[in-house]
GULONU-882084 format. One record per residue: residue number from 1; residue in one letter; chain; x, y, z of N, C-alpha, C, O in turn. Coordinates in nm, 4 decimals. Atoms other than C-alpha are relative to their C-alpha. Layout:
<bapas>
> NUM_A_A_X_Y_Z_X_Y_Z_X_Y_Z_X_Y_Z
...
</bapas>
This chain:
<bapas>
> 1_X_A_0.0136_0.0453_0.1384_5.6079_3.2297_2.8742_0.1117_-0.0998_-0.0305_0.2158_-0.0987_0.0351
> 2_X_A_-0.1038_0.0770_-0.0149_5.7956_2.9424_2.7310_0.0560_0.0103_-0.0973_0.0136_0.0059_-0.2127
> 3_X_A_-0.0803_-0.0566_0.1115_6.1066_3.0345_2.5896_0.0236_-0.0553_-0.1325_0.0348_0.0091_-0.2368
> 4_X_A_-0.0360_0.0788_0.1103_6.1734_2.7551_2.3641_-0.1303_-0.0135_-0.0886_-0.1154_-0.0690_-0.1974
> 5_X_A_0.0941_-0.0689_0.0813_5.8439_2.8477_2.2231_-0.0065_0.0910_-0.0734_-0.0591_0.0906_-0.1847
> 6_X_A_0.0064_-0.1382_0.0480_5.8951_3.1849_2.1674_0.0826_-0.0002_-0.0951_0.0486_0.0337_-0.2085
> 7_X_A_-0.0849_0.0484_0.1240_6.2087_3.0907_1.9842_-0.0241_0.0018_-0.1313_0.0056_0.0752_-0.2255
> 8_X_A_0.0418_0.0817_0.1308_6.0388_2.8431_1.7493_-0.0759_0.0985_-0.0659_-0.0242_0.1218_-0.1751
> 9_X_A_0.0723_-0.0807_0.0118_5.7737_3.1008_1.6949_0.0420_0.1239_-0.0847_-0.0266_0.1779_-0.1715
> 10_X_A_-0.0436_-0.1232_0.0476_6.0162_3.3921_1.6135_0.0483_-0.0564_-0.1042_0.0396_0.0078_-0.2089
> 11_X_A_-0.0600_0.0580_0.1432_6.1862_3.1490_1.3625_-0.1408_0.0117_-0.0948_-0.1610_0.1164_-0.1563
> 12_X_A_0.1108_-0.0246_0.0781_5.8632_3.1013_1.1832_-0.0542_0.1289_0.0087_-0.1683_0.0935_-0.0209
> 13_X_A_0.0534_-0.0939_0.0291_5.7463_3.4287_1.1772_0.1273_0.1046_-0.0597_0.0897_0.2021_-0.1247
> 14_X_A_-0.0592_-0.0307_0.0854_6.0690_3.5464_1.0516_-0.0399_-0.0482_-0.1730_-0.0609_0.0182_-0.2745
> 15_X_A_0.0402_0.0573_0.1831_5.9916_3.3047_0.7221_-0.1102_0.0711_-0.0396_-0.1164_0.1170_-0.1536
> 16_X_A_0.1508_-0.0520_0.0222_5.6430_3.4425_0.7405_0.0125_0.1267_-0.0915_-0.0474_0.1412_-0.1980
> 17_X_A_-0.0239_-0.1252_0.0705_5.7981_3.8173_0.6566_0.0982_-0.0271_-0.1171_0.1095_0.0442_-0.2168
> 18_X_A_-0.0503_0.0183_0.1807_5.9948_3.6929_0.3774_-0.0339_-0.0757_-0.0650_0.0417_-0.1272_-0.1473
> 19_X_A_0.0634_0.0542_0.1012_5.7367_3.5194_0.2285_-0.1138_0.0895_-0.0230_-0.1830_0.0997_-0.1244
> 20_X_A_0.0910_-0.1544_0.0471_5.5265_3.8078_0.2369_0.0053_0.1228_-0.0967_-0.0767_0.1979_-0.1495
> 21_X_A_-0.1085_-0.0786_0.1144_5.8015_3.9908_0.0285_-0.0027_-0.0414_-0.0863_-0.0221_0.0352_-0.1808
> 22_X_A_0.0191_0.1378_0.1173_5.7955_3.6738_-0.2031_-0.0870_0.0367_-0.0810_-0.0730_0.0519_-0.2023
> 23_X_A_0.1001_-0.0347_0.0750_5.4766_3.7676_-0.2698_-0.0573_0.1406_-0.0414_-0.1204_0.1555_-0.1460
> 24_X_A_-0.0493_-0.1404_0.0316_5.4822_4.1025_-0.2961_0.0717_0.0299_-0.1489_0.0262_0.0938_-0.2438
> 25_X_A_-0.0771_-0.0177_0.1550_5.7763_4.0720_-0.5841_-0.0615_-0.0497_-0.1065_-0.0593_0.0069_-0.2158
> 26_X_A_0.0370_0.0996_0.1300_5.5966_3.7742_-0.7898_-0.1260_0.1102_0.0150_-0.2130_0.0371_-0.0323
> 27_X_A_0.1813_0.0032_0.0019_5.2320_3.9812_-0.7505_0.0462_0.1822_-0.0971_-0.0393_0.2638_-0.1317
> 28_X_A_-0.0576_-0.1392_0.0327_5.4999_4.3197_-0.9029_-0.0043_-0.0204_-0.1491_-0.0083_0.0664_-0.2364
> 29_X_A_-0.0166_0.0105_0.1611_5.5143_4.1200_-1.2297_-0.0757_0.0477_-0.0683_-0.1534_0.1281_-0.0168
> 30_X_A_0.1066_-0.0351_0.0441_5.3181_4.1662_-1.5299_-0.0655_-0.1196_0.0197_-0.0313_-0.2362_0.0005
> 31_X_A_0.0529_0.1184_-0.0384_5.0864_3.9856_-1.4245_-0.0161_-0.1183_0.0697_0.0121_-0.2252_0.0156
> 32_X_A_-0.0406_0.0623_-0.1116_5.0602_3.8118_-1.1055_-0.0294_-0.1484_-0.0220_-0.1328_-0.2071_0.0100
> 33_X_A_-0.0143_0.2013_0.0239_5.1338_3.4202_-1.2006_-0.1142_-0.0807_0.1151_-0.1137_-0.0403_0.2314
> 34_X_A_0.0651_0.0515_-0.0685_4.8900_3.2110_-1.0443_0.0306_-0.1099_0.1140_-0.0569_-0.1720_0.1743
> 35_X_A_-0.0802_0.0289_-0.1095_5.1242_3.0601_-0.8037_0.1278_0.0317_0.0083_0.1759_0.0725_-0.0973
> 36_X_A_-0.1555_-0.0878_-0.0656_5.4831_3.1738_-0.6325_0.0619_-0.1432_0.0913_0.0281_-0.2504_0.1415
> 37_X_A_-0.0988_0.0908_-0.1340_5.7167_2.9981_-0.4221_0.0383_0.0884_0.1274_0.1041_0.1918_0.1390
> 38_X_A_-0.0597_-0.0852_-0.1471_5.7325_3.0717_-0.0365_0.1714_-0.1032_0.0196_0.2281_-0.1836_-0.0544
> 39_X_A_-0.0449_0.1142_-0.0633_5.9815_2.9115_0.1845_-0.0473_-0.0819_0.1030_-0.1405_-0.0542_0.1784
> 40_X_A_0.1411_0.1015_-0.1471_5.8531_2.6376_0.4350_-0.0086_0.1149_0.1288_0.0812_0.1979_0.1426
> 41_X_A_-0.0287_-0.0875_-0.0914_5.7662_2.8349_0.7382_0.0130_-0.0006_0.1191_-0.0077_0.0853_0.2048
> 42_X_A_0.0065_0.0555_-0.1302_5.8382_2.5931_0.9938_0.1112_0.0561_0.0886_0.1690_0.1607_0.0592
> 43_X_A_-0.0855_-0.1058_-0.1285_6.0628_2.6850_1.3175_0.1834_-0.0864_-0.0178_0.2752_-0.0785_0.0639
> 44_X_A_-0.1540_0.0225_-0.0010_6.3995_2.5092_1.1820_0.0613_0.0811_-0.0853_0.0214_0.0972_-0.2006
> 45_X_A_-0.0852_-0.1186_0.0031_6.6562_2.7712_1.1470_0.0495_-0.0504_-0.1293_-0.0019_0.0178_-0.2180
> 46_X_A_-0.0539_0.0621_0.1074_6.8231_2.5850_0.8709_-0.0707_-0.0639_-0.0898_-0.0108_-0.1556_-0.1460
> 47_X_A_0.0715_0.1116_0.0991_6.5276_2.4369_0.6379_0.0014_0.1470_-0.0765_-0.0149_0.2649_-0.0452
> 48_X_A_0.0321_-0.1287_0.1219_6.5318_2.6203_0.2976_-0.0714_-0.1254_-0.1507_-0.0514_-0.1384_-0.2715
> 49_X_A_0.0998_0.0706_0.0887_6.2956_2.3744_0.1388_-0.1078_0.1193_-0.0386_-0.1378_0.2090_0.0402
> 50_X_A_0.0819_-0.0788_0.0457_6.0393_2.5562_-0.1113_-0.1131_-0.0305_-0.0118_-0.1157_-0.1536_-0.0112
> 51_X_A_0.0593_0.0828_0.0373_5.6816_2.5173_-0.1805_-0.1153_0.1078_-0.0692_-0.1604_0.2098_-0.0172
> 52_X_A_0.0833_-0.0567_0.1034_5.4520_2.6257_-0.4842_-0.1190_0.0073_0.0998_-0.1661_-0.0844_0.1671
> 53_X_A_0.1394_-0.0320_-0.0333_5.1538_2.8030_-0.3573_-0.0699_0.0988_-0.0407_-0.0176_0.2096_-0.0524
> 54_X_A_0.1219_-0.1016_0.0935_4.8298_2.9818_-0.5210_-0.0076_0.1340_0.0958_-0.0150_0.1328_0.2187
> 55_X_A_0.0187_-0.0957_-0.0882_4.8075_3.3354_-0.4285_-0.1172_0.0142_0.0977_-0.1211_0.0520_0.2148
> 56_X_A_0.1548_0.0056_-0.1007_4.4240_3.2941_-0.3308_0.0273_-0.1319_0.1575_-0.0053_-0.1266_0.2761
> 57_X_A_-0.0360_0.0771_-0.1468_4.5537_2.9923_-0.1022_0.0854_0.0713_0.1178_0.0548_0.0684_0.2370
> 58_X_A_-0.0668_-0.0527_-0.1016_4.8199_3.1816_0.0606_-0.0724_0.1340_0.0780_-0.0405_0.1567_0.1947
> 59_X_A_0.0379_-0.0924_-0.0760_4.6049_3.5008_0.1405_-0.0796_-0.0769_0.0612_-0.0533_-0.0542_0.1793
> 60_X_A_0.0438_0.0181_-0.1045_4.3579_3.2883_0.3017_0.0931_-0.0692_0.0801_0.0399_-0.1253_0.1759
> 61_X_A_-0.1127_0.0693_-0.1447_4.6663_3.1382_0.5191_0.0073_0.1561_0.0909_-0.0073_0.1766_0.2114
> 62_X_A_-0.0169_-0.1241_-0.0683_4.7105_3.4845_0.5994_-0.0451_0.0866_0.0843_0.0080_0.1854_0.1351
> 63_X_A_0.0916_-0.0990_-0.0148_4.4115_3.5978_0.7150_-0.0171_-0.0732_0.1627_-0.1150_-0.0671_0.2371
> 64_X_A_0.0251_0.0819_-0.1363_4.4783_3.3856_1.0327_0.1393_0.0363_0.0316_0.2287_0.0079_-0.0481
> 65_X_A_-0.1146_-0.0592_-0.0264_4.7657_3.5640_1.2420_0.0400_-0.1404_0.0358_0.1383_-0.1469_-0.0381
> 66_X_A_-0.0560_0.1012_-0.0429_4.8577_3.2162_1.3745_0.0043_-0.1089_-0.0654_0.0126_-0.2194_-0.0118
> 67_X_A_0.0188_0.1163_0.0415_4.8360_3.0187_1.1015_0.1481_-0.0131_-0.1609_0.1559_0.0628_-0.2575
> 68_X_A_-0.0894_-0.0152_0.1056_5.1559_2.9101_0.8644_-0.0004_-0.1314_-0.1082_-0.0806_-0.2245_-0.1154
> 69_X_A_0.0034_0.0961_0.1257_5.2441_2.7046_0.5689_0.1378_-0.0697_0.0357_0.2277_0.0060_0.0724
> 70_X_A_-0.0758_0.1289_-0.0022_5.4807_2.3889_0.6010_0.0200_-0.0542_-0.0898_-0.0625_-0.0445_-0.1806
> 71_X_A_0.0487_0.1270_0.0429_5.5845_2.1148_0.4474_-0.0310_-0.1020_0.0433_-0.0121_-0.1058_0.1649
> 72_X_A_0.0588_0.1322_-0.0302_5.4579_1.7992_0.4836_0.0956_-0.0557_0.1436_0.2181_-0.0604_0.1551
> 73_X_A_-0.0735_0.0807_-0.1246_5.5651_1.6408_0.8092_0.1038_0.1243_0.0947_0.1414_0.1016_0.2097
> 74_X_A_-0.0557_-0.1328_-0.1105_5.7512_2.0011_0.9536_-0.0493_0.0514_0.0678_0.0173_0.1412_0.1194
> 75_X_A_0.0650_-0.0142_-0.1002_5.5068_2.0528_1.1660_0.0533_-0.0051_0.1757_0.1193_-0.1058_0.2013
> 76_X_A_-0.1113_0.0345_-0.1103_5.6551_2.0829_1.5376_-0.1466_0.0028_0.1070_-0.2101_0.1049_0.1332
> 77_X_A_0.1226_-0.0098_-0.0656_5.3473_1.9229_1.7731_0.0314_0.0873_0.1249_-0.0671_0.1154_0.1933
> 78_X_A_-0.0128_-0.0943_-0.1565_5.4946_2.1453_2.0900_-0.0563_0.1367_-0.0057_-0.0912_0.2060_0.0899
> 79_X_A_0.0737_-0.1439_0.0082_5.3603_2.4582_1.9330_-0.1180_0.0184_-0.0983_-0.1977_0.1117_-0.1087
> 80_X_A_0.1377_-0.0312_0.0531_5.1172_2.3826_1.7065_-0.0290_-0.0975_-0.0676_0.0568_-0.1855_-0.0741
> 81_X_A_0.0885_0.1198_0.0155_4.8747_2.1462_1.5522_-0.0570_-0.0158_-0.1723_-0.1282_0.0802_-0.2019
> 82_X_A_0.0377_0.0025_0.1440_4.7937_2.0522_1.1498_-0.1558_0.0146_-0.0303_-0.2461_-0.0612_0.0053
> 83_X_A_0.1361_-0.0323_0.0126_4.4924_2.2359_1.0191_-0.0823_-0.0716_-0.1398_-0.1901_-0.1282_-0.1580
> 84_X_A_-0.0196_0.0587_0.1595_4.5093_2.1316_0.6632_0.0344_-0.0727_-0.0861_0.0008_-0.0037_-0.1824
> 85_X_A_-0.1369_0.0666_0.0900_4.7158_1.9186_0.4520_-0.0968_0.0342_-0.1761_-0.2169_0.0441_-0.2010
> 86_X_A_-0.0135_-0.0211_0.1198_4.7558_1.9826_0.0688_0.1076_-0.0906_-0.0658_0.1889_-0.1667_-0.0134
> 87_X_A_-0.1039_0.1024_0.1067_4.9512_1.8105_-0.1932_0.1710_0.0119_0.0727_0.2490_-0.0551_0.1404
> 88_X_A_-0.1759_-0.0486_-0.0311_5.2885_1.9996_-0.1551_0.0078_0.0736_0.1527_0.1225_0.0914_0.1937
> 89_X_A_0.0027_-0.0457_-0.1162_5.1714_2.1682_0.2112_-0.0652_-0.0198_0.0972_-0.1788_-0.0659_0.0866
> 90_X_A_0.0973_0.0099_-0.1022_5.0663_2.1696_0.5355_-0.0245_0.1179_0.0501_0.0506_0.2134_0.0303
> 91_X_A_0.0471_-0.1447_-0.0432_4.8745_2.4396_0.7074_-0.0424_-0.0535_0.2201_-0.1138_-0.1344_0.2794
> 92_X_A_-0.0247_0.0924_-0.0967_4.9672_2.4152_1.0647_-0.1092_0.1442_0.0810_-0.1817_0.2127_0.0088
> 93_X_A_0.0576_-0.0947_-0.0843_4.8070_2.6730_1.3532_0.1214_-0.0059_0.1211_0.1694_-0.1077_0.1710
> 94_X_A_-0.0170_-0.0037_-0.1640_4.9723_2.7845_1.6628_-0.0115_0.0045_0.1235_-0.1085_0.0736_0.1546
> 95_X_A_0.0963_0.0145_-0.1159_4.9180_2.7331_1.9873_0.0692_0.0512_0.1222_0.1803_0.0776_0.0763
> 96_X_A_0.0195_-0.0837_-0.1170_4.9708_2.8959_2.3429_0.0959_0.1076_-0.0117_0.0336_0.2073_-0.0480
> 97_X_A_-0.1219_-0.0758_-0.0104_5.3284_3.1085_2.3576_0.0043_0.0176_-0.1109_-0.0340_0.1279_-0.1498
> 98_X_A_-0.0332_-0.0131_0.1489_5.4090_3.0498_2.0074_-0.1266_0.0524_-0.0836_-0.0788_0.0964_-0.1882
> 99_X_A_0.0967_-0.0710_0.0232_5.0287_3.1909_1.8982_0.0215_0.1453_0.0414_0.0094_0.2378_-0.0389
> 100_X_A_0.0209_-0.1456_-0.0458_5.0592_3.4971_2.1035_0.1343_0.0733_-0.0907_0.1166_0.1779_-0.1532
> 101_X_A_-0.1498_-0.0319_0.1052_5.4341_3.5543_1.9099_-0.0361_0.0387_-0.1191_-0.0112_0.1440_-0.1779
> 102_X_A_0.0608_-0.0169_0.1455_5.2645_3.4996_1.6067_-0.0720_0.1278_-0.0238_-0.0482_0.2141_-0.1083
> 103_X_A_0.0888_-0.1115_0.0485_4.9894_3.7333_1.6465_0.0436_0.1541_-0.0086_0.0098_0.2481_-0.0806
> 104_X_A_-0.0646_-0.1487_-0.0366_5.2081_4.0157_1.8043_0.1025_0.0549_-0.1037_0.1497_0.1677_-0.0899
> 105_X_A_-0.0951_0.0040_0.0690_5.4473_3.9668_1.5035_-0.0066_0.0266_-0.1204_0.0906_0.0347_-0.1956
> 106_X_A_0.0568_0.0917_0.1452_5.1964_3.9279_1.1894_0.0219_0.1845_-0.0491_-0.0252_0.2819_0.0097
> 107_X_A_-0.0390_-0.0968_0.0532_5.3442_4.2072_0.9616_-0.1764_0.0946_-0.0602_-0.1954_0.2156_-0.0717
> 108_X_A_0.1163_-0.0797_0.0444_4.9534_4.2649_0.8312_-0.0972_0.0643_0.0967_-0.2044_0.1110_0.0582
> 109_X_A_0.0630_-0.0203_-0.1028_4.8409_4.3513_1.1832_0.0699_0.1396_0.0511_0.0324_0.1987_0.1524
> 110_X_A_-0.0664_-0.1501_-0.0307_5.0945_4.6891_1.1720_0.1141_-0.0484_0.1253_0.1768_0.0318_0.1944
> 111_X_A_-0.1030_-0.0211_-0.0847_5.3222_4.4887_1.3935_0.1712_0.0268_-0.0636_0.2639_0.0459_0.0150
</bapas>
């Protein structure tokens, strides 16, 4: 497996579980606001860029173990490929090493 994959992979799927929390707290309010702020959920260790997203958009991001939310242009083509683009996001997929990371990792899958 390739490490510098697995890496990138574990970085983003770290963001993944604390944007899952994100949403979790904003969905605790009264009344779950019709959009939240994640953080981007690309694989640089140091990006703490934010980006407004609808809860119905983000659960269907979710519903794909390999699939995360970006911003625009953070996309990293060595592990994965742009499925989507949106105003304020991109919706990227993962692909070989960094997919299998993902899937083995995705907090709604009981990992």
């Amino acid at each position: 497996m390739d490490e510098r994959a697995v890496r990138k992979a574990r970085n983003e799927t770290w963001f993944r579980d604390v944007n899952e929390r994100l949403e979790l707290h904003a969905g605790l309010r009264a009344g779950p606001p019709p959009t939240f702020e994640i953080v981007c959920e690309c694989d640089r260790e140091a990006c703490t860029e934010r980006i407004e997203v609808g809860f119905a958009a983000y659960e269907r991001v979710r519903r794909d173990s390999t699939a995360f939310i970006v911003v625009p242009g953070h996309a990293d083509t060595e592990i994965e490929h742009v499925v989507a683009r949106r105003d304020a996001y991109e919706i990227v997929s993962k692909l070989g090493a960094a997919a299998a990371v993902a899937e083995l990792s995705d907090p709604r899958n009981g990992a």
